[in-house]
C-alpha positions in Angstrom: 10.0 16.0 -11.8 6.2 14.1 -10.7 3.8 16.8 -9.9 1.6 16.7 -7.0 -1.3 16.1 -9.3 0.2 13.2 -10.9 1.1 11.4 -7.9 -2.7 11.9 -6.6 -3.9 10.9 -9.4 -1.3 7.6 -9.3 -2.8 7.5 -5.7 -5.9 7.4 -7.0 -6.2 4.8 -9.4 -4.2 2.5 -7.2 -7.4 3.3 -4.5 -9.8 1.9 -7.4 -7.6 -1.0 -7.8 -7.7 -1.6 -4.4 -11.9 -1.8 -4.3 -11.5 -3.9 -7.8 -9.7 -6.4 -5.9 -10.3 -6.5 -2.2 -8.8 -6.0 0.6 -6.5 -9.8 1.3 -6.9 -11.3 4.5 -5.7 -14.3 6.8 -8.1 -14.9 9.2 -9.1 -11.9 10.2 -6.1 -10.2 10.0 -4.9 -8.0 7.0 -1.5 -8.4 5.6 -1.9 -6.2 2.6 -1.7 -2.3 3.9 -3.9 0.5 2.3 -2.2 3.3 0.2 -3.0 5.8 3.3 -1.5 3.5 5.3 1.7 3.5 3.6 1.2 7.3 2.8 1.0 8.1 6.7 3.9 5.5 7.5 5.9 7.8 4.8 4.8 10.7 6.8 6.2 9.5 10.0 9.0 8.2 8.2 10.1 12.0 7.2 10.3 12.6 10.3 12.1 9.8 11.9 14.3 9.2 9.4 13.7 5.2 9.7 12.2 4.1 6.4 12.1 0.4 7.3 9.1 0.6 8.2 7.6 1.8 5.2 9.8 -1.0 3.0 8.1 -3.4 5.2 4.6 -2.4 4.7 5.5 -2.1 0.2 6.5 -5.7 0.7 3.3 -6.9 2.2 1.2 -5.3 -0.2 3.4 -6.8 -3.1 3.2 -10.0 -1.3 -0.5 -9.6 -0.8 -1.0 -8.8 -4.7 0.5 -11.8 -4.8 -1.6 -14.1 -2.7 -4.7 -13.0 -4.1 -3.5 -13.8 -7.3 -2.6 -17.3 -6.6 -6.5 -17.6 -4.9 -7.6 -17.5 -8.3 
């Protein structure tokens, strides 16, 4: 079983990795959600019940990693 500390510490580090590597953009839109983003889009999801939502915003920031890889 994680423990809460674990996960905010996973949380964490994925925050620093964030500022390492920028927030990706298209214009001036961002396709690449924030970790709270996805954290409060979890929350609502609890409620709901409807976790496509969430699935789409881990694919855009996979995709994102993505593009801002292939900028390189």
């Amino acid at each position: 079983m994680v423990h809460c500390e674990e996960l905010k510490q996973k949380i964490a580090k994925l925050e620093e990795i964030d500022e390492l590597l920028g927030r990706v953009r298209v214009g001036r839109q961002n396709i690449r959600p924030s970790i709270e983003e996805i954290m409060t889009g979890l929350d609502e999801a609890k409620k709901t019940g409807d976790y496509n939502r969430v699935l789409e915003m881990l694919k855009l920031r996979v995709d994102g990693f993505a593009l801002k890889r292939e900028s390189y």
